[in-house]
C-alpha positions as a printed NumPy array, in Angstrom:
array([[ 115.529,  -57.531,  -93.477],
       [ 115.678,  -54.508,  -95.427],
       [ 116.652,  -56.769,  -99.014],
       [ 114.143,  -59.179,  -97.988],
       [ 111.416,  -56.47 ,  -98.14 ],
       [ 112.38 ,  -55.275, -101.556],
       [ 112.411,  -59.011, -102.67 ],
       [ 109.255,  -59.627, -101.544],
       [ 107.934,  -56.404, -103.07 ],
       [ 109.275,  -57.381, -106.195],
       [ 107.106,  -60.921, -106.223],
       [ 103.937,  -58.684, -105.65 ],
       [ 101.72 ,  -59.597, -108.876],
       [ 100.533,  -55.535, -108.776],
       [ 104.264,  -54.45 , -108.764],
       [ 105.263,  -56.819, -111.213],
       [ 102.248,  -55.949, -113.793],
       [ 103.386,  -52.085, -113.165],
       [ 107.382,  -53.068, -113.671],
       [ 106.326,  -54.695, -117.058],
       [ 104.458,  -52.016, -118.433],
       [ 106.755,  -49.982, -117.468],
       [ 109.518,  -51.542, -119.766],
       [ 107.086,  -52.084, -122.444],
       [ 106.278,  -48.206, -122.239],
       [ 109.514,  -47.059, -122.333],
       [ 110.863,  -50.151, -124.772],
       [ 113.966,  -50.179, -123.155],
       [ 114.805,  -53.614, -120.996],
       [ 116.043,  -52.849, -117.187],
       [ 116.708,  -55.405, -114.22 ],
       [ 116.662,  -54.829, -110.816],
       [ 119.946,  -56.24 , -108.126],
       [ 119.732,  -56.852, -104.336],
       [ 122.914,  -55.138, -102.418],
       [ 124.59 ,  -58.77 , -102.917],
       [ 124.007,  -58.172, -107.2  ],
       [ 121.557,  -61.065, -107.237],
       [ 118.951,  -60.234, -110.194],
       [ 115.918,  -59.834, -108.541],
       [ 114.008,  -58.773, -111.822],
       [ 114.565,  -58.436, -115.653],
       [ 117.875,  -59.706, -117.776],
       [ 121.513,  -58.615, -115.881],
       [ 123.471,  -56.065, -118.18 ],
       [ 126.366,  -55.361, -116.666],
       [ 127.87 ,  -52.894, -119.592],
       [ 124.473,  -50.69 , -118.701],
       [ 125.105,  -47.651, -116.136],
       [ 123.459,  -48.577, -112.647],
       [ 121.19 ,  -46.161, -110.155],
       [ 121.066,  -46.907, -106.345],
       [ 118.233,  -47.657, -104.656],
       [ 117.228,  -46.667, -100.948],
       [ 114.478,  -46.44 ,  -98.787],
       [ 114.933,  -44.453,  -95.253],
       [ 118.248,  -43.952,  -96.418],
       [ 119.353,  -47.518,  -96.382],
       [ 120.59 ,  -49.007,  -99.247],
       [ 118.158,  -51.858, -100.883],
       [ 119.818,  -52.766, -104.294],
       [ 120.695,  -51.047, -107.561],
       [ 118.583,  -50.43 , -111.305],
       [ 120.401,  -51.158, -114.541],
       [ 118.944,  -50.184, -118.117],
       [ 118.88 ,  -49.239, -121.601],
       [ 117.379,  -46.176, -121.191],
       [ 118.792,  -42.794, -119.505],
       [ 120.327,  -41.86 , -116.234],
       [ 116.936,  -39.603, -115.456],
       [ 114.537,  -42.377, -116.334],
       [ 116.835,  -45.134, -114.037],
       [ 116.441,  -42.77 , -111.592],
       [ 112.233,  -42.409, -111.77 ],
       [ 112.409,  -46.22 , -111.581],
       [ 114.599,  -45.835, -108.864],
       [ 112.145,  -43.549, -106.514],
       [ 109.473,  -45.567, -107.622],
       [ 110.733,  -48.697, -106.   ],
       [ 111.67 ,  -47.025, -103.534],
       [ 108.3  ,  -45.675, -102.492],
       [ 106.942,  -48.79 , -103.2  ],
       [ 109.376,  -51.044, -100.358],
       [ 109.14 ,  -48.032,  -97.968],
       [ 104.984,  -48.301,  -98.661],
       [ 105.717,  -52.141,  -98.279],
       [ 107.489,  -51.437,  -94.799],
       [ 105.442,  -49.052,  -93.507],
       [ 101.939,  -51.508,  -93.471],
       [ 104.255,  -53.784,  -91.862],
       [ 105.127,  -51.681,  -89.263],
       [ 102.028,  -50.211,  -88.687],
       [ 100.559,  -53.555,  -88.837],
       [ 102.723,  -54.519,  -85.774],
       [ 102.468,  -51.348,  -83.822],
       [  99.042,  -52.183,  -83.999],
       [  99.589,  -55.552,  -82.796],
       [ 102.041,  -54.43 ,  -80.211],
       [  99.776,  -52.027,  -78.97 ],
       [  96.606,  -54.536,  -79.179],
       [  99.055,  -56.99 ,  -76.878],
       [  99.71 ,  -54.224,  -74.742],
       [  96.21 ,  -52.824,  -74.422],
       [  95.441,  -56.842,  -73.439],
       [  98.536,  -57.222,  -70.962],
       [  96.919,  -54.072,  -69.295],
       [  93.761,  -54.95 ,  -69.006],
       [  95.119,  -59.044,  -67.605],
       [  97.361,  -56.944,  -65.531],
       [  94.357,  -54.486,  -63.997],
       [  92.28 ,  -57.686,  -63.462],
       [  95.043,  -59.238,  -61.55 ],
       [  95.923,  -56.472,  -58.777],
       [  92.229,  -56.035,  -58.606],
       [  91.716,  -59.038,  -56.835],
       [  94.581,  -58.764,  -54.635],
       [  93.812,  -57.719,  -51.453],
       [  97.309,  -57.852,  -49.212],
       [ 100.079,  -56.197,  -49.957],
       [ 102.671,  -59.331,  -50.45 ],
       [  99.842,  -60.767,  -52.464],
       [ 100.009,  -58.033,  -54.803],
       [ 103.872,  -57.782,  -55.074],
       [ 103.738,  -61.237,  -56.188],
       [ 101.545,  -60.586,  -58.866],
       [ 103.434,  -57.073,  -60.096],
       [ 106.715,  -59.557,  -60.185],
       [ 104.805,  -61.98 ,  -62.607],
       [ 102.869,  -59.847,  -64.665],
       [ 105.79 ,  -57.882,  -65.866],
       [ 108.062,  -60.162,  -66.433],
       [ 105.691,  -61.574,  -69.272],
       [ 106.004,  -58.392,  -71.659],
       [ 109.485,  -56.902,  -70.012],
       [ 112.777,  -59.089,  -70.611],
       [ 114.399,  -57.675,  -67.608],
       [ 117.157,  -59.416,  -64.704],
       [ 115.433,  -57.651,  -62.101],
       [ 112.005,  -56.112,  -61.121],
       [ 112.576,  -53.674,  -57.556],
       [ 110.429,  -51.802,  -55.662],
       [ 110.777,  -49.234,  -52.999],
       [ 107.844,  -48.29 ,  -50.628],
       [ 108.311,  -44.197,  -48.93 ],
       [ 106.925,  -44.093,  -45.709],
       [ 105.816,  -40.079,  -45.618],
       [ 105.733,  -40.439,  -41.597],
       [ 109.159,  -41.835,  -41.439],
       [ 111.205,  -40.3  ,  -44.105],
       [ 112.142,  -43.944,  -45.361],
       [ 112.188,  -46.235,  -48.241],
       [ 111.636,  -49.659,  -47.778],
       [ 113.401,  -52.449,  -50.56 ],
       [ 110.76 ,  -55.283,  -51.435],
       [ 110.417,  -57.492,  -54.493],
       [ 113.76 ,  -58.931,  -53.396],
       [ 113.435,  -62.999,  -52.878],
       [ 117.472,  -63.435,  -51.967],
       [ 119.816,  -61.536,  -49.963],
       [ 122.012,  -61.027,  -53.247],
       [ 118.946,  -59.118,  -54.999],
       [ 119.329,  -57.077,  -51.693],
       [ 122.639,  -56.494,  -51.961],
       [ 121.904,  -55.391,  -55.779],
       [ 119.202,  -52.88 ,  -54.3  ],
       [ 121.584,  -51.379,  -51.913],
       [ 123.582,  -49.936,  -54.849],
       [ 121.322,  -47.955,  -56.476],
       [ 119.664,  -46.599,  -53.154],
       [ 121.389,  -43.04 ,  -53.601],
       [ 119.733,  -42.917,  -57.279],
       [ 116.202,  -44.538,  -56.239],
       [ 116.229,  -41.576,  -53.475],
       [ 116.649,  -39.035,  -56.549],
       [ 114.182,  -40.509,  -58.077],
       [ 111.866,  -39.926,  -55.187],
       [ 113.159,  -36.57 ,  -54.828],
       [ 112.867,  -34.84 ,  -57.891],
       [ 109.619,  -36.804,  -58.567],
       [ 110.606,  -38.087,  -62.279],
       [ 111.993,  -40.844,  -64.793],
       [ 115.439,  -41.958,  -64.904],
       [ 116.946,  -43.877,  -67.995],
       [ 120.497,  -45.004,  -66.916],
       [ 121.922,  -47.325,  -69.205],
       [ 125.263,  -47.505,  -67.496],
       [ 125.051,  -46.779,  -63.666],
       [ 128.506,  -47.485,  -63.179],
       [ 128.876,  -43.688,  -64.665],
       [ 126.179,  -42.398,  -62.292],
       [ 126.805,  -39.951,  -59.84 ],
       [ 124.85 ,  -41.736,  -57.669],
       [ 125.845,  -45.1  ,  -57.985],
       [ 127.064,  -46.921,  -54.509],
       [ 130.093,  -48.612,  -55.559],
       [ 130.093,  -51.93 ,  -54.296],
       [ 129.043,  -55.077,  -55.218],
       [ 126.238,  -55.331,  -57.76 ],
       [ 124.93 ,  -56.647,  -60.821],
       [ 122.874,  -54.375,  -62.342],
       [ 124.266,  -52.191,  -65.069],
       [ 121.256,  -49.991,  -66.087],
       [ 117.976,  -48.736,  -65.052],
       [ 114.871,  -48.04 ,  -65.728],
       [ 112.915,  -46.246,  -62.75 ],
       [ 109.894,  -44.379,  -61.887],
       [ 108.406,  -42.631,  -58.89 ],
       [ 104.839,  -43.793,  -58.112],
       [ 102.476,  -41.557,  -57.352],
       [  98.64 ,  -41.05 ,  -56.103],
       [  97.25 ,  -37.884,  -56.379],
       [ 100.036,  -36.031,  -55.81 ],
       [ 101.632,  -37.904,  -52.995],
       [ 104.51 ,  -40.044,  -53.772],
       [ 104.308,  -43.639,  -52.473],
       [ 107.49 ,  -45.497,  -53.725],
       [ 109.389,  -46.251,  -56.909],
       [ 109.407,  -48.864,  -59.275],
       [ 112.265,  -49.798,  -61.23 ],
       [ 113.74 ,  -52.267,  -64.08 ],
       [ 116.959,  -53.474,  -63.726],
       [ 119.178,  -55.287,  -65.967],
       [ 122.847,  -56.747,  -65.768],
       [ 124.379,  -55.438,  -69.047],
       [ 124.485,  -51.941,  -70.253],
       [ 120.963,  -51.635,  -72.371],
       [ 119.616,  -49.007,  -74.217],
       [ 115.19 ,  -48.582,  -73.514],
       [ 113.502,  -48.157,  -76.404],
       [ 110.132,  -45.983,  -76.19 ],
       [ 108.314,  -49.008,  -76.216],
       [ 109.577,  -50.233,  -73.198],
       [ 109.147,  -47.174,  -71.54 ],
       [ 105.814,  -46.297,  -72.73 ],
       [ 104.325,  -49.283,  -71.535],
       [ 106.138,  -49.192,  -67.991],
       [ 104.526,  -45.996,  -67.84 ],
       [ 101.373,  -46.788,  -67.799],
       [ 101.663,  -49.742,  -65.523],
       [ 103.387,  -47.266,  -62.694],
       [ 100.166,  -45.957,  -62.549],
       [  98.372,  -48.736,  -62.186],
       [ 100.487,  -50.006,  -59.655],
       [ 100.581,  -47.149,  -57.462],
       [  96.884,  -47.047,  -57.134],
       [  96.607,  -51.005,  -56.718],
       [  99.296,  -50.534,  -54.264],
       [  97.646,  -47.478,  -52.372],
       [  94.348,  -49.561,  -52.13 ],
       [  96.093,  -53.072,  -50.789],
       [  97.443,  -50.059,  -48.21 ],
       [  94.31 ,  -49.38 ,  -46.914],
       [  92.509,  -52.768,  -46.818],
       [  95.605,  -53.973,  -45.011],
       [  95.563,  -50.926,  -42.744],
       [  91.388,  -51.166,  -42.364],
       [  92.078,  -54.974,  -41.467],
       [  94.71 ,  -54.376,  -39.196],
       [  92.265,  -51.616,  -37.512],
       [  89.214,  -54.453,  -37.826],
       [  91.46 ,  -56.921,  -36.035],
       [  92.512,  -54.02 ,  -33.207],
       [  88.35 ,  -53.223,  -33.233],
       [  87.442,  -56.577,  -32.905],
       [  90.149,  -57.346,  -30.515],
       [  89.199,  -54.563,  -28.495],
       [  85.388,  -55.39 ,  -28.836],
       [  86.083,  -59.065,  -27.342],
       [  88.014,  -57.302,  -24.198],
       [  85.226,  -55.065,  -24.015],
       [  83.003,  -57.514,  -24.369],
       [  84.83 ,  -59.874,  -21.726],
       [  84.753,  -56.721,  -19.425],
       [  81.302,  -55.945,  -19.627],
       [  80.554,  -60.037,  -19.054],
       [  82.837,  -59.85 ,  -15.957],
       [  80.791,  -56.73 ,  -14.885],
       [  77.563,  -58.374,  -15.557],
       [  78.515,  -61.361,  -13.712],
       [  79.802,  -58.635,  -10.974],
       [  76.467,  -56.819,  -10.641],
       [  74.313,  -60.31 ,  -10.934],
       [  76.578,  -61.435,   -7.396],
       [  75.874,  -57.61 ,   -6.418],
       [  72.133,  -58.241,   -6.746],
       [  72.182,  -61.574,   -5.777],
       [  73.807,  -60.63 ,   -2.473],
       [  71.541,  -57.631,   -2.095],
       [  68.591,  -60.571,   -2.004],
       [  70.341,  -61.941,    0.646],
       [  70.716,  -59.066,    2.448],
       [  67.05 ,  -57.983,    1.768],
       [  65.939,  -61.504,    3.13 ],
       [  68.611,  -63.026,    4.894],
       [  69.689,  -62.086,    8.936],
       [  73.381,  -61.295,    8.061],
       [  74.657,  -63.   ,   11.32 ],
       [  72.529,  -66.014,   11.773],
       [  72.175,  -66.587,    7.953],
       [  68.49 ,  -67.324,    7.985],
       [  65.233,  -65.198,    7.279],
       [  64.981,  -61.852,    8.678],
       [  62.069,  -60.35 ,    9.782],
       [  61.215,  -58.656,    6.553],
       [  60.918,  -61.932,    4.729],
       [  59.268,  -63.615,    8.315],
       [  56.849,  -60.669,    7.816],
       [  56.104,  -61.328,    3.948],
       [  56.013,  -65.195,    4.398],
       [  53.322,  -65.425,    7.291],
       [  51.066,  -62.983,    4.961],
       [  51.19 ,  -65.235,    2.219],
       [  50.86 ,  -68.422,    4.424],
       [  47.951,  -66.895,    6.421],
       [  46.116,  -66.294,    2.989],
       [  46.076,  -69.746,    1.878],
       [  45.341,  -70.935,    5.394],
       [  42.189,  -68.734,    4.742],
       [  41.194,  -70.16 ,    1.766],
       [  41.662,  -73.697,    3.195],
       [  39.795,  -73.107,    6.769],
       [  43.808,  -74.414,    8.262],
       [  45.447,  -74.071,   11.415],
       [  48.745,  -71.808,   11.281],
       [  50.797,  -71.41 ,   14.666],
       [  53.407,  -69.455,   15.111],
       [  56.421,  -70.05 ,   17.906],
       [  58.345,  -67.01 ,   19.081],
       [  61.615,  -68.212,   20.807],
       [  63.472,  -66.196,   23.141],
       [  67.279,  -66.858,   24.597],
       [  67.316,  -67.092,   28.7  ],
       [  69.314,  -64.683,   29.882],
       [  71.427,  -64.011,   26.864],
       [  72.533,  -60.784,   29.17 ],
       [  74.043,  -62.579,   31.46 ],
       [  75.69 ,  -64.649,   28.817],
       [  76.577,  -61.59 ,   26.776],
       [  78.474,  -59.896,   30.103],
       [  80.183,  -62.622,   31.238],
       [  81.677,  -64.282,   27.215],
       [  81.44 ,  -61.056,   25.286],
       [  79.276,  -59.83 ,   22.642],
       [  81.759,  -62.084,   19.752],
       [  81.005,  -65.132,   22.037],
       [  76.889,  -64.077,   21.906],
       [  77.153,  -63.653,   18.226],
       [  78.432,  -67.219,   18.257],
       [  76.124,  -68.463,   20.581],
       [  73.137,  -66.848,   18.345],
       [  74.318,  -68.477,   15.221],
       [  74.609,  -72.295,   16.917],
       [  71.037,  -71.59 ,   18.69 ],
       [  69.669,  -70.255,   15.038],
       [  71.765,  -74.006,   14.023],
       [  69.71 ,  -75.598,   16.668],
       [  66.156,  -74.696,   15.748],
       [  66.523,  -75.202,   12.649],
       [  67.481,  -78.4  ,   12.539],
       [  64.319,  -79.262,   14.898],
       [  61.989,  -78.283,   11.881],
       [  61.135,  -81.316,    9.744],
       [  58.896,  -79.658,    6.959],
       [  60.095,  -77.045,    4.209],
       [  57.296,  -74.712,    4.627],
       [  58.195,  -74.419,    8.34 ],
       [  60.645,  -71.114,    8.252],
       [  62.868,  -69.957,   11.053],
       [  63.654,  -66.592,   11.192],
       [  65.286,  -63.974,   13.287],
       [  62.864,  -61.742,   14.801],
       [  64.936,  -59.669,   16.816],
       [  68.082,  -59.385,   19.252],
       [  67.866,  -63.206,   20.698],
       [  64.921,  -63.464,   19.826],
       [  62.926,  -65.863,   16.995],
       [  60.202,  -67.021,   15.063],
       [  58.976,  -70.239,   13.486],
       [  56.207,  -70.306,   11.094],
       [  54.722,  -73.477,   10.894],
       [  51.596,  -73.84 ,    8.095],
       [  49.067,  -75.98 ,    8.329],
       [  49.845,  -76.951,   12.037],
       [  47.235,  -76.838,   14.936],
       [  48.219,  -75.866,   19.081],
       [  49.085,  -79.564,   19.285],
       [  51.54 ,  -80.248,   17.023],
       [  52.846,  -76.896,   17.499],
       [  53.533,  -77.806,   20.991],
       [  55.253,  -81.166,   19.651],
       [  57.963,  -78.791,   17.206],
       [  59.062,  -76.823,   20.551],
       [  59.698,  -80.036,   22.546],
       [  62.01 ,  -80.471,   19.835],
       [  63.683,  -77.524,   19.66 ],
       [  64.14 ,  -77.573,   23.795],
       [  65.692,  -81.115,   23.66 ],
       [  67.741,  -80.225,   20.729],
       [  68.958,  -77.523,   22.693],
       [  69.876,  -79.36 ,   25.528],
       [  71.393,  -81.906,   23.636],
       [  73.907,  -79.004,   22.226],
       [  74.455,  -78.296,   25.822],
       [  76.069,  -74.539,   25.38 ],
       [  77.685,  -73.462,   28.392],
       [  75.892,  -70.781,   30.18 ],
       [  77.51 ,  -70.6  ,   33.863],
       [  75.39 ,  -67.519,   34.815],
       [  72.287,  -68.809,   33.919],
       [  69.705,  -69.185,   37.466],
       [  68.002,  -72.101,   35.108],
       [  71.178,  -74.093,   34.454],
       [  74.419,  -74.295,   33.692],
       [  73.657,  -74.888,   29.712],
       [  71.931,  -72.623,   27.549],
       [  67.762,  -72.458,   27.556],
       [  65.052,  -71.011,   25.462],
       [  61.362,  -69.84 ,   26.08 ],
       [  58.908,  -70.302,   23.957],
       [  55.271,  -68.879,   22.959],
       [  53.074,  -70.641,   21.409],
       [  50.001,  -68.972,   18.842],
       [  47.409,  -70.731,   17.102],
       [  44.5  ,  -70.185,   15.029],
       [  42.69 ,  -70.735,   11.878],
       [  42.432,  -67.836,   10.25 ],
       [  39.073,  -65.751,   10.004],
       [  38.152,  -62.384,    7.649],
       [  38.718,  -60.173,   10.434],
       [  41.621,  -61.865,   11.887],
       [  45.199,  -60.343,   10.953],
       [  48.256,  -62.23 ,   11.162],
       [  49.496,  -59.219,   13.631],
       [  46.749,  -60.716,   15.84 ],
       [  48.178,  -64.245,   15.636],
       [  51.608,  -62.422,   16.785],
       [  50.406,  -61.065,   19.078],
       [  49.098,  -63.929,   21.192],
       [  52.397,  -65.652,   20.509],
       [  54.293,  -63.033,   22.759],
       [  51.624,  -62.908,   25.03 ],
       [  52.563,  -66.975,   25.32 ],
       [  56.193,  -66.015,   25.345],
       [  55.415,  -63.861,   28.13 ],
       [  53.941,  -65.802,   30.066],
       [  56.904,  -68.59 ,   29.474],
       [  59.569,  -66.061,   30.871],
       [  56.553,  -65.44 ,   33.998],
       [  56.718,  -68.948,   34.8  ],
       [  60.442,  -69.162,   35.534],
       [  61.473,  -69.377,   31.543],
       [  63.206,  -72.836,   30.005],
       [  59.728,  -73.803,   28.92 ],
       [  56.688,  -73.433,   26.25 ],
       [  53.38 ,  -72.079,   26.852],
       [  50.255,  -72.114,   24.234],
       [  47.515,  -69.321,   23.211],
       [  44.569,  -69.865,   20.959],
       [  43.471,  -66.839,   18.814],
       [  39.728,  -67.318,   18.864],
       [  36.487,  -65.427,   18.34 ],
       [  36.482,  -64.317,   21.977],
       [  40.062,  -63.138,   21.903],
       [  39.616,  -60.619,   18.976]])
């Protein structure tokens, strides 16, 4: 290398010129001999005393000449400057080059852990990048866990890279400790070294840290005894500190989307809980309705809703000059029939007579409800005294036809119902409390006359 350079020197037109007029100054003839005494310049005279020549203290070739041992000499330094000028713009020119390249491999390599966003992701990429400006057998890298007092091996893709890692453990935990580089050429002379199978040799390690916390190390590893020239460990470096902080940040976006997934997660059971309550307090309310309109027993309008219903029914009657009757029903002796079955058995009894009724009403605007006790009440809109009358014939052969046992009855031995009958069409200064009225005074009346039957009242002008 070093003979080439003073070869090609030579072969310069600039040095050439200057070696010429430098004969023809001094008129003397010289020549100028690689280490291997090929004439590189001039006319060989081998009687002619000879001067070495070197440059960084490596010998490049020799001087011969006419003139004196002082003057050889100046020749002598003056080639010499002129190589070592020669091999100093070529190293310079690729330091500069090497640095460009690694000033480009950084900025490739910052790019590319930029846009990783998982931590396997970017252990991947730390593997490739380096091993295009690094010849090395083995890239490792150790995670610390702060909470845990532990280091964690990754970068290993077989269980013989493992069992590589698991030798230099002792040393990697040094390096953690004490926080520094380590340049081991030869581990195998290491204090630290786990003696066991392995095939690295040497080591290059550092700790990674961010802001002063120390997150893992990061290591070259190779399987021959190598010495690291301050190239390599310039450049490695720099890249520990990129790595840390691209490894620190695929930390937290793992850790954030871990906690996102646990949010979320938690949001949907929250959000399932919430549904489950809504769908909770909507059967709640619903079932308050019921209750606020529904007879819990017999399962039909109470008398709230009777109440609230025959106000609303009387108003459009009103406004269409209709009929409206009303029909309050009454249980015979349900007493009797309560003392001798039980009250269970008259709960019973109530439901199947509610049953009963019900089924004798043909129109859905005609409403049964529970008025009271054993007592009820059928609205019936639009419907004069007449066929008024006709809905309790139905209910009373209905209710025959069910034929419920009633052995202390004085009517009969089955079950029978009284009935009161109210009409009228409703006027201004009428009230539907009028129209109920007249209905119990009919009901009355029915009970009077030896019950089991139906009597009729007309609210009219003269009754008011």
């Amino acid at each position: 290398m070093q003979n080439l350079s003073l070869q090609k020197a030579l072969k310069k037109p600039e040095v050439k010129t200057l070696l010429q007029q430098l004969g023809d100054s001094l008129g003397k003839n010289f020549a100028i001999f690689d280490i291997g005494g090929h004439c590189l310049w001039g006319k060989a005279q081998d009687s002619q005393p000879k001067v070495d020549i070197y440059c960084h203290q490596v010998l490049m070739g020799t001087i011969t000449g006419e003139f004196t041992e002082h003057s050889a000499e100046a020749i002598a330094a003056m080639l010499s400057y002129i190589v070592q000028t020669e091999y100093e713009k070529k190293q310079l020119a690729k330091d500069t080059l090497q640095k460009y390249e690694e000033v480009v491999f950084l900025s490739q390599f910052a790019n590319a852990v930029a846009t990783c966003t998982g931590l396997q992701e970017l252990i991947e990429v730390i593997r490739a990048e380096i091993r295009q400006v690094i010849s090395v057998d083995e890239i490792f890298l150790y995670l610390y866990d702060q909470s845990q007092d532990s280091l964690t091996p990754l970068l290993y893709k077989t269980e013989e890279s493992l069992q590589n890692f698991k030798a230099i453990e002792k040393i990697v935990e040094r390096v953690l400790k004490l926080n520094q580089v380590e340049v081991i050429d030869d581990i195998q002379n290491d204090q630290d070294y786990l003696n066991q199978p392995s095939k690295i040799r040497s080591l290059l390690c550092y700790s990674l840290t961010v802001q002063n916390s120390i997150i893992g190390v990061l290591g070259l590893a190779h399987y021959q005894v190598k010495h690291f020239d301050s190239s390599d460990l310039n450049l490695f470096s720099t890249l520990t500190g990129q790595v840390a902080a691209a490894i620190r940040t695929a930390q937290y976006y793992e850790t954030i989307k871990n906690y996102s997934q646990t949010l979320e997660i938690r949001v949907k059971e929250r959000t399932m809980e919430l549904e489950f309550a809504k769908q909770q307090l909507e059967q709640v309310n619903q079932r308050l309705k019921h209750l606020a309109i529904y007879d819990e027993l017999t399962q039909i309008p109470n008398r709230r809703y009777f109440t609230s219903y025959l106000e609303q029914e009387w108003r459009q009657c009103l406004r269409q000059k209709s009929p409206i009757s009303l029909i309050l029903c009454d249980v015979d002796y349900f007493k009797n029939y309560n003392d001798l079955y039980g009250h269970q058995m008259g709960d019973k009894c109530l439901q199947s007579v509610a049953k009963v009724i019900q089924n004798a009403l043909k129109r859905p605007s005609d409403v049964l409800a529970r008025y009271g006790g054993e007592e009820f009440i059928v609205i019936l809109p639009y419907t004069d005294q007449s066929g008024a009358y006709t809905v309790g014939q139905r209910i009373h052969h209905c209710l025959a036809e069910a034929q419920i046992s009633h052995a202390d009855s004085p009517t009969s031995r089955y079950l029978t119902i009284s009935l009161g009958i109210g009409t009228t069409v409703p006027l201004l200064h009428y009230h539907p409390s009028d129209l109920i009225k007249i209905a119990d005074q009919a009901l009355y009346a029915a009970k009077a006359a030896g019950r089991n039957q139906t009597k009729l009242k007309t609210l009219s002008f003269q009754c008011s």
